[in-house]
N, C-alpha and C positions, 0 to 999 in steps of 0.2 A: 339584505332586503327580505321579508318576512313573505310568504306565497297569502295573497289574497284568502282568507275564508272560504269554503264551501257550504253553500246554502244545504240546510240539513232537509229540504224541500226535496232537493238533488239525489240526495243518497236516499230517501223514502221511495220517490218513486221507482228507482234503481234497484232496492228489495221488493218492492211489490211487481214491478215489472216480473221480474224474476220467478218468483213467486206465485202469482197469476201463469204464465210461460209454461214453469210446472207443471201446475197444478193442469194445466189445456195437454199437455202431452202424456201426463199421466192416466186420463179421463179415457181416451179409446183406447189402451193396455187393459185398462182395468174391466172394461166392457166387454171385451172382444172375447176372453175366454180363453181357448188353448193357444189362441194366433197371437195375442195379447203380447208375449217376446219379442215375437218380429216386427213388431209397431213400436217398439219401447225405443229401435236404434234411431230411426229419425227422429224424434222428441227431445233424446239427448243432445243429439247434434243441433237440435233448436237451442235449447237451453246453453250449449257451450259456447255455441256462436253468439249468444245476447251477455252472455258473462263476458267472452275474449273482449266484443267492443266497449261493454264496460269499463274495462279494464284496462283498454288503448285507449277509451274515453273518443270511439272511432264511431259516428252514427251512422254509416253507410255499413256498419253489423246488424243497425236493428232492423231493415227490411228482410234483411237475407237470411236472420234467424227464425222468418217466421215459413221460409217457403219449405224448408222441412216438415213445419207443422204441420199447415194447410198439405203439404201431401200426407203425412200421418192420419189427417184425420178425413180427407176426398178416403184414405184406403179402406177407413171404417164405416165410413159411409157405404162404399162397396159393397164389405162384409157383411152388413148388417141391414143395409137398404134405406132405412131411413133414421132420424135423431129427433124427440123430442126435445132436445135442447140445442137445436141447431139456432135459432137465436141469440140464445145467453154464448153459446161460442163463438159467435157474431163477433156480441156489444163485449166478450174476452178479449177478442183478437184486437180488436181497435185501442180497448185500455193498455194490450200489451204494448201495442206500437208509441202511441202517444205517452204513455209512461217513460219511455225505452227512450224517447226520444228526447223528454224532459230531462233525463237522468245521465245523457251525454253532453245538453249544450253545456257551454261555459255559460255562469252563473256567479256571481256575486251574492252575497245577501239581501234575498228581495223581503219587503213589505209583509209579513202575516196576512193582511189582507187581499195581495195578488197573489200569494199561494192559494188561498182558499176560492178566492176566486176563479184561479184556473182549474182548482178539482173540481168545484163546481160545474164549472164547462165541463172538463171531461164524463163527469156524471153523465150531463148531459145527452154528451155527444153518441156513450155508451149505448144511452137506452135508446138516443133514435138510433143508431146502427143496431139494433135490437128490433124495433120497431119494421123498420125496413126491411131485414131478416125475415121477418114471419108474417109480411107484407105479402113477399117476394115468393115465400114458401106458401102460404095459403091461395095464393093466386096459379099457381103451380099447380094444383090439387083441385083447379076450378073443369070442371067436362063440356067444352063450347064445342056447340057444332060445327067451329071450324070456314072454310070458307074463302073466296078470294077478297071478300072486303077485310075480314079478320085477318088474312095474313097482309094486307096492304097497310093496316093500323098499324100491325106491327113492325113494318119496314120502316114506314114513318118515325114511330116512336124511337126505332134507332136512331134515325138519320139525324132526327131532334136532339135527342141524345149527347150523340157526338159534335152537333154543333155547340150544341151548349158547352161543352168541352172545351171544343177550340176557342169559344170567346173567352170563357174563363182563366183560360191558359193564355192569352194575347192580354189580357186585362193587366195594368199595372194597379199595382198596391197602394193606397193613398200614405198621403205622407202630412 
């Protein structure tokens, strides 16, 4: 019996994953200057951890390969204080996951047009996690006098937050 096809959908995103992953670990190396070395180890270790579950075709690799990154790059954050591309490494980090993730399920040969349509979405989803990023960062950079009504909004806003959360997460999926 002949092993089902793999959608060539599957293995694009799985090099671009990849690829993207890189190219996110390589970016604070290259930036950083003499420190640049010692941020190169955790990037790798992103990068072999998103190839291994590749590889085992195991998608509980592609979260775990990115928490290397995300500290590579909080450490250049650090060093450097602030990123104007703290954004676009946002809407990276999201394409790396959802790539990553498309390039583990099991798959069959889908439709041309549900592939394109899901890069589409991802496009998408990119640039609002992009969007939100420099939402989130220019609001940051805002100088409020501060105050107990202002920290009372803000407790609020969590608390909203996280309810929203929990219903989301109690919600079942239509069928």
């Amino acid at each position: 019996m002949a092993a089902p096809r793999r959608s060539r959908a599957g293995l694009t995103a799985r090099m671009l994953s990849l690829a993207l992953l890189g190219a996110l670990a390589a970016y604070p190396v290259l930036e950083t200057g003499a420190v640049g070395p010692f941020l190169a180890l955790p990037g790798a270790g992103a990068v072999l951890l998103l190839a291994t579950g590749f590889l085992l075709r195991f998608p509980a690799f592609v979260p775990w390969s990115l928490v290397p990154l995300v500290g590579e790059y909080a450490a250049f954050i650090l060093l450097e204080g602030r990123d104007p591309f703290a954004p676009l490494v946002a809407a990276a980090v999201v394409l790396v996951a959802e790539l990553g993730y498309w390039g583990v399920e099991p798959q069959a040969l889908p439709a041309r047009r549900v592939a394109v349509r899901r890069a589409a979405t991802l496009v998408l989803v990119a640039a609002a996690a992009a969007g939100v990023a420099a939402f989130v960062l220019g609001a940051s950079e805002l100088a409020l006098g501060g105050g107990l009504g202002l920290e009372a909004l803000g407790v609020a806003a969590a608390v909203g937050a996280l309810a929203l959360l929990a219903a989301l997460a109690r919600s079942r999926p239509a069928r």
